[in-house]
C-alpha positions as CSV (number, residue, x, y, z in Angstrom):
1,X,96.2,-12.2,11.6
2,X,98.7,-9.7,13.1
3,X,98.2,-7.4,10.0
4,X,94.1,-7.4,10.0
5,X,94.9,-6.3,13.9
6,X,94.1,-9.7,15.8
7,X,97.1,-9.0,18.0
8,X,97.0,-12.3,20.8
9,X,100.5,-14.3,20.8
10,X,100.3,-17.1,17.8
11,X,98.3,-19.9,19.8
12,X,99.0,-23.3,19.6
13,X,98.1,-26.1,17.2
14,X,98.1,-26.4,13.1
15,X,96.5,-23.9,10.9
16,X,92.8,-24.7,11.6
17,X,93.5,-24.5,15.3
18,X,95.4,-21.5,14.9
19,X,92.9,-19.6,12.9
20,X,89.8,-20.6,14.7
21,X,91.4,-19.8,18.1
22,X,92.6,-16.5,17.0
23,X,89.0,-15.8,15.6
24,X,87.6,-16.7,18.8
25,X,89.8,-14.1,20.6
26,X,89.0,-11.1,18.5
27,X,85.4,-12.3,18.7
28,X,85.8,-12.1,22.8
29,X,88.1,-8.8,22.4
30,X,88.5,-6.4,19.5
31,X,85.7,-3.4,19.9
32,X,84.3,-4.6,16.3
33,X,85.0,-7.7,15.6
34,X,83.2,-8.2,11.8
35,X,86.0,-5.5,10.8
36,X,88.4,-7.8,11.7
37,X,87.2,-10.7,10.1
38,X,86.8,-8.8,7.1
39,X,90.5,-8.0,7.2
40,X,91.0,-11.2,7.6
41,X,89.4,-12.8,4.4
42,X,89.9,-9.7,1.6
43,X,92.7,-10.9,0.5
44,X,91.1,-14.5,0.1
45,X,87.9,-12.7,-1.2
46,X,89.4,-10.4,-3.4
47,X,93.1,-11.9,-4.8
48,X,94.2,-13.8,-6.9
49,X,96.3,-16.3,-5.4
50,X,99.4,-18.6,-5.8
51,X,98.8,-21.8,-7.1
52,X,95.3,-21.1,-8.5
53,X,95.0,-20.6,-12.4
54,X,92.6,-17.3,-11.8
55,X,90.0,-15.8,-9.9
56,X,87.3,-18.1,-11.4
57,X,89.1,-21.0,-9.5
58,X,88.6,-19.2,-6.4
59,X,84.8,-18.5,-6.9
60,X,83.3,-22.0,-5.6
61,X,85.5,-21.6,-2.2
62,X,84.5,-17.8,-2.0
63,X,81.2,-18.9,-2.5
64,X,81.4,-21.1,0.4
65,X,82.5,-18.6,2.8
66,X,79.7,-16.3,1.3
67,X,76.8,-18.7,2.2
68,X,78.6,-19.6,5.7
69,X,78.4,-16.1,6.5
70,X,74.4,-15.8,5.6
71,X,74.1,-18.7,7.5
72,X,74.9,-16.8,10.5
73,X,73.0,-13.8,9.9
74,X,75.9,-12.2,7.5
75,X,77.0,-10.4,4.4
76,X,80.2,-9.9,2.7
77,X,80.9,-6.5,0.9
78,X,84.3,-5.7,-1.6
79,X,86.9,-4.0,0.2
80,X,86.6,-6.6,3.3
81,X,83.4,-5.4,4.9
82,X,81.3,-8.1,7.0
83,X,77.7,-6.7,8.2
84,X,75.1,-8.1,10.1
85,X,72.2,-9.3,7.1
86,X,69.2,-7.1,6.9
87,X,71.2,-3.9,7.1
88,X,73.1,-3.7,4.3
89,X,71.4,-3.2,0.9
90,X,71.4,0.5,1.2
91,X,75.0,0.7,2.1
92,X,76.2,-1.5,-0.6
93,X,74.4,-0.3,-2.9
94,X,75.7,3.4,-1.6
95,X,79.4,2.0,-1.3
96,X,79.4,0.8,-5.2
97,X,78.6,4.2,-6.1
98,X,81.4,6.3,-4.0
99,X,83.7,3.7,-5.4
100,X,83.0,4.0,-9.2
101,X,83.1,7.9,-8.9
102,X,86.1,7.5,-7.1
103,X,84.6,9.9,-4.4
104,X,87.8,9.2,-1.8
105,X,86.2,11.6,1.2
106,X,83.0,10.1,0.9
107,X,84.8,6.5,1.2
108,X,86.9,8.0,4.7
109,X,83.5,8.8,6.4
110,X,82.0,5.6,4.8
111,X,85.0,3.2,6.5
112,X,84.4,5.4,9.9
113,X,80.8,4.9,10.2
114,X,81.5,1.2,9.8
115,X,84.2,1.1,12.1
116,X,82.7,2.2,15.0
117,X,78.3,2.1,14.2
118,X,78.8,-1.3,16.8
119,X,81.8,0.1,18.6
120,X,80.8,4.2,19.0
121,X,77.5,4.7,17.5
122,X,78.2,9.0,18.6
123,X,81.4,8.2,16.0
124,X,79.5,7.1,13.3
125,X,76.5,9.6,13.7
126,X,79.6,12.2,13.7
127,X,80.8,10.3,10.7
128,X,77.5,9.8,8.9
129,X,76.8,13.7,9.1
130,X,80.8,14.8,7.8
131,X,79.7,12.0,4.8
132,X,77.3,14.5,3.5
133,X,79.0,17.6,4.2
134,X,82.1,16.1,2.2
135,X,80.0,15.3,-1.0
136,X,78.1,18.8,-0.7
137,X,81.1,20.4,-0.8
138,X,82.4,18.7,-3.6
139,X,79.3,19.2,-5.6
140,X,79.7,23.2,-4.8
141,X,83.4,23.1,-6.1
142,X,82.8,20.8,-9.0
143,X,79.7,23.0,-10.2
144,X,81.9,26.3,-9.3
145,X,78.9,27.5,-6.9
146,X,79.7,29.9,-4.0
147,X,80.9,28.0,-1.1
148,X,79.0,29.4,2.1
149,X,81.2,30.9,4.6
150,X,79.6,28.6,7.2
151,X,81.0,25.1,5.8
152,X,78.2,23.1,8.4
153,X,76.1,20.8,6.7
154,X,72.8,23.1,6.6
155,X,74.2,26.1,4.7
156,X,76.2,23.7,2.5
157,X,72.6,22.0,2.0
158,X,70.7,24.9,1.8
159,X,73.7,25.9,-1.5
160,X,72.9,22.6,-3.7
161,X,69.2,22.1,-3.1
162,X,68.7,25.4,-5.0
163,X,70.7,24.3,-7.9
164,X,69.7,20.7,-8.0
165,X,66.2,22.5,-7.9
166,X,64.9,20.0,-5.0
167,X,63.7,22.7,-2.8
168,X,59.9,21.8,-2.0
169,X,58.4,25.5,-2.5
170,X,59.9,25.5,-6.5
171,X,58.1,22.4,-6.7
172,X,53.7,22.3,-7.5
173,X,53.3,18.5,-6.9
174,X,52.1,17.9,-2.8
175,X,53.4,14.8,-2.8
176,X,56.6,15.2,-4.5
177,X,56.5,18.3,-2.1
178,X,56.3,16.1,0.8
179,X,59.3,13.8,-0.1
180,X,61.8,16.6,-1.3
181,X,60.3,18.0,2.8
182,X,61.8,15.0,3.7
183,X,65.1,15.2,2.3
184,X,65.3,18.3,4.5
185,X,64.3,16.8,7.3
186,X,66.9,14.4,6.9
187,X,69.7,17.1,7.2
188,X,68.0,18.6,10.1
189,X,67.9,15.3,11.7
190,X,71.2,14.2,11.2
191,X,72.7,17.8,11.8
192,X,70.9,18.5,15.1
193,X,72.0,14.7,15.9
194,X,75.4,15.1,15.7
195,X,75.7,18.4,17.2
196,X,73.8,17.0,20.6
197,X,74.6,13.7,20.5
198,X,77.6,12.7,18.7
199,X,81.4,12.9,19.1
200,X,82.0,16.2,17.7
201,X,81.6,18.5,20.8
202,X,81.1,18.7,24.2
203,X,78.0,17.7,26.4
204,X,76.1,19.8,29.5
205,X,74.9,17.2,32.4
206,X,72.6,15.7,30.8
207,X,74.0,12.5,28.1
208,X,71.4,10.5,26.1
209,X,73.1,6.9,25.3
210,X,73.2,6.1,21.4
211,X,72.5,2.6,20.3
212,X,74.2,1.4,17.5
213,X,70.3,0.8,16.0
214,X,70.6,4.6,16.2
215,X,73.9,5.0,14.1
216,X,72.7,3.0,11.5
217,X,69.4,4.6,10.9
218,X,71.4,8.4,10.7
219,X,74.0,6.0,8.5
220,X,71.3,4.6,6.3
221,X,69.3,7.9,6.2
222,X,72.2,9.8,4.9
223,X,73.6,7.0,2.1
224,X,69.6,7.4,0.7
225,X,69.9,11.0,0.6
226,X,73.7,11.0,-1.0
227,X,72.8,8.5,-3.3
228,X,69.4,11.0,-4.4
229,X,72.1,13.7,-4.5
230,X,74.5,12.2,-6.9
231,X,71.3,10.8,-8.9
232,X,70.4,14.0,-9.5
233,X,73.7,15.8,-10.1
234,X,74.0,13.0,-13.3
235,X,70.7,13.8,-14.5
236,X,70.9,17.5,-14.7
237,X,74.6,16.9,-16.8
238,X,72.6,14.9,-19.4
């Protein structure tokens, strides 16, 4: 418990005792309190451990803890992740690629959005937006393209959408037009978002409160448009 961060004295009581009441105080306490329980139970979920012949004796207990976790509205996601169900596909899905293309700066911008989308939804819009900017960047030096002098995420943009060829006046189709519009748009969104409203800079007199609903829809928005991005960086290598 001390090492996932639950940091109350050891309460009293045998292990059940112990465990459920030092649940109950990061659940009253800690800022984001599925990250700790996902700390928590990685190793269980993930390991190997003593006494068991292999992982396949472990899969009817994990399983367990699974479907008590969609019983409450729940997910679990490798590398100790818990998220609130209905919210999720698109950032697992999204999470399973950065991990297989070992893509390490996406993976620091994924693990800030997610610790702080409840916590600090400006964070996470902050987060969500340096997510893209890392893997444009790394698609310009990987593809030896000129790197803009202005390193924000619209010039970076603005650098791969001509060589992945997904800029809507290249393309006839309207309606293809209209999607590869909104690809843009989501830059500009999330862009303009984190320059007014997230963590990155100062703000005049006038604050507009973020909801973590907000964060996740800039978080969800920009996983579909990195997952699009890397799509089409594999397709035009074939």
């Amino acid at each position: 418990m001390e090492a996932a961060g639950i940091g109350c004295d050891p309460p009293p009581g045998n292990k059940v005792d112990k465990t459920r009441a030092w649940l109950r105080w990061a659940n009253e306490n800690a800022d984001d309190p599925l990250a700790l329980l996902g700390k928590v139970i990685v190793e269980f979920m993930e390991v190997n451990t003593s006494g068991y012949a292999s992982d396949t004796d472990l899969d009817p207990e994990r399983d367990r803890v699974i479907k008590i976790l969609n019983d409450y509205g729940l997910s679990y996601s490798k590398g100790g992740y818990v998220f609130s169900a209905g919210a999720t596909n698109i950032s697992k899905s999204f999470q399973e690629i950065i991990r297989a293309r070992d893509l390490s700066g996406l993976q620091t911008e994924f693990d800030r959005i997610y610790a702080n989308v409840e916590s600090d939804p400006a964070s996470a819009v902050t987060a969500s937006c340096a997510l893209l900017e890392s893997l444009f960047k790394t698609y310009i030096e990987d593809e030896k393209l000129d790197m803009p002098s202005d390193k924000s995420i619209r010039p970076l943009w603005k650098a791969i959408r001509a060589d992945l060829r997904l800029d809507p006046a290249a393309v006839e189709d309207n309606d293809l037009k209209a999607v590869l519009s909104g690809l843009a748009a989501i830059v500009e969104g999330v862009g303009s978002l984190r320059t007014h409203k997230g963590s990155a800079h100062g703000h005049g007199r006038t604050v507009y409160e973020l909801k973590p609903r907000h964060a996740r829809l800039v978080a969800h928005a920009s996983f579909t448009l990195a997952s699009f991005v890397l799509e089409a960086w594999d397709e035009q290598k074939v």
